[in-house]
Phi, psi and omega in degrees: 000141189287284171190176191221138212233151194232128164298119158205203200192172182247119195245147183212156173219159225228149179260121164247344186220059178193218191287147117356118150131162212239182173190140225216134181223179124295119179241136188272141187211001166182182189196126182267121186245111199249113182237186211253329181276008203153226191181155116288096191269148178232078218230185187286083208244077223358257210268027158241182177248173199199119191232155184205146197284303213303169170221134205293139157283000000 
């Protein structure tokens, strides 16, 4: 194995009928698995995992 690389995104959610104020996390949705022929990607495909040769941009 080459290296291994992590999908994620900044997830944040906002208060509308209560105090102010936001709170904000990173959420992991896949992981690239990098070999010398190719790859494996594994990501979050709502309510299964999903899996693929292609690499995420």
């Amino acid at each position: 194995m080459r290296h291994i690389s992590a999908n994620s995104f900044l997830f944040t959610l906002e208060s509308v009928n209560g105090p102010s104020g936001t709170c904000s996390t990173r959420l992991t949705t896949g992981l690239w698995l990098a070999t010398d022929s190719g790859g494996l990607h594994i990501f979050n495909a709502l309510d299964e995992n999903g899996l693929s040769a292609k690499r995420e941009d």
